[in-house]
C-alpha positions as CSV (number, residue, x, y, z in Angstrom):
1,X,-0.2,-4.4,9.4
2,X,0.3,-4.7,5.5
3,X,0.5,-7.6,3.4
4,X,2.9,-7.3,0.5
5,X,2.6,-9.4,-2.2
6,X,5.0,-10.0,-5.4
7,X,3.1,-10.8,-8.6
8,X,4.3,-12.0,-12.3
9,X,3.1,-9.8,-15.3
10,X,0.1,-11.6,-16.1
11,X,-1.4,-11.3,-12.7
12,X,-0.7,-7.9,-11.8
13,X,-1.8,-6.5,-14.9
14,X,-5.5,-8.7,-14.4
15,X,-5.4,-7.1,-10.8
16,X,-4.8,-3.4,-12.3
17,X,-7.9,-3.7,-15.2
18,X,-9.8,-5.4,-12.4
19,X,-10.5,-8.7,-13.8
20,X,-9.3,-10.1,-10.7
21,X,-10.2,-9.7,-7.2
22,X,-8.4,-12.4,-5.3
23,X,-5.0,-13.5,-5.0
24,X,-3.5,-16.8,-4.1
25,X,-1.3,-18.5,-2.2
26,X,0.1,-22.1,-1.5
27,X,-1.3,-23.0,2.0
28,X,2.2,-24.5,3.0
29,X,4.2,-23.8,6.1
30,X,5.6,-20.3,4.2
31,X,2.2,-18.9,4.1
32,X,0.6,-20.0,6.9
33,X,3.1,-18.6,9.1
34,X,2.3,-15.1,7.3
35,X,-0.9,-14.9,7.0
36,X,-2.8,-17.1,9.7
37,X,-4.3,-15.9,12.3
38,X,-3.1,-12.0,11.5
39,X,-5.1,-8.9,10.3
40,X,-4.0,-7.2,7.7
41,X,-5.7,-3.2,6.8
42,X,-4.2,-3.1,3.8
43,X,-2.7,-5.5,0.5
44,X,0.3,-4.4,-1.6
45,X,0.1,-6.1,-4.9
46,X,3.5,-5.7,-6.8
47,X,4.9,-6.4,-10.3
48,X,8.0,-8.7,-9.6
49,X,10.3,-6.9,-7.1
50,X,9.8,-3.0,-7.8
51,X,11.8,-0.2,-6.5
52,X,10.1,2.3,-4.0
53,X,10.0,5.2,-6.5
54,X,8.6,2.5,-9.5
55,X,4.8,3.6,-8.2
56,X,3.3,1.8,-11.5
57,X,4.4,-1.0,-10.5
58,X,2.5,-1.1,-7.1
59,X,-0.9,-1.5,-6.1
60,X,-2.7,-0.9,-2.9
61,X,-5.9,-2.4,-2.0
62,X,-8.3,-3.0,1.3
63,X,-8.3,-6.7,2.3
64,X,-11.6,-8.2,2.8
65,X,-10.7,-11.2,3.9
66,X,-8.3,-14.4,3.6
67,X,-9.9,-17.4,3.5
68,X,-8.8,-21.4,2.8
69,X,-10.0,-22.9,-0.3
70,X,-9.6,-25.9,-2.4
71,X,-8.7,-24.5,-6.2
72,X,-7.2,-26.2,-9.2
73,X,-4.9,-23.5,-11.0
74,X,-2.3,-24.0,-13.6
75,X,0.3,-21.8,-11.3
76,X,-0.4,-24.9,-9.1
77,X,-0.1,-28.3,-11.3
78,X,-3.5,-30.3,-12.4
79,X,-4.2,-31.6,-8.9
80,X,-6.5,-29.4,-6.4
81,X,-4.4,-28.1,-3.5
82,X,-5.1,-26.0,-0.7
83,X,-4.6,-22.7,-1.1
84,X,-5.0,-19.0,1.3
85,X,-7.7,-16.8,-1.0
86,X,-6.8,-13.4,-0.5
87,X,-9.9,-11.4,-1.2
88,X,-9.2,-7.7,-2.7
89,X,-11.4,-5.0,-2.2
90,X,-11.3,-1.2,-3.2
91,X,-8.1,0.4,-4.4
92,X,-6.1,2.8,-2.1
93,X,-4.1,5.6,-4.2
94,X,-0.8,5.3,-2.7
């Protein structure tokens, strides 16, 4: 099973020069439901909502994990909240 994720500029393009190796997401209802409790081979990290043929815009990664944390992050306000860390391992040419 693959995980597909939908990134804003800033992100994606930290992913891409490799600056950033994990992803996150709001540990609410929405994500829970997606990724608890599932394995996942591989993580699709995309720039906004690309077409298929729009390769640059995708990424393909190994997952080496998801784990819950407790992070403060602008996307998030200036509270800590719980959060799914999705941990990004080697690149997979698509």
């Amino acid at each position: 099973m693959d995980l597909h994720l939908n990134l804003k500029k800033e992100y994606f393009n930290e992913i891409k020069k490799g600056t950033k190796k994990i992803e996150y997401r709001l540990k609410n209802q929405y994500w829970s439901k997606r990724v608890k409790n599932k394995k996942f081979d591989k993580v699709y990290i995309k720039l906004g909502y690309p077409k298929r043929n729009q390769k640059e815009k995708i990424l393909c990664f190994e997952l080496i994990k998801i784990e819950e944390q407790k992070i403060r992050h602008k996307e998030f306000g200036n509270f800590p909240v719980e959060v799914y860390a999705i941990f990004l391992g080697n690149e997979i040419s698509l």
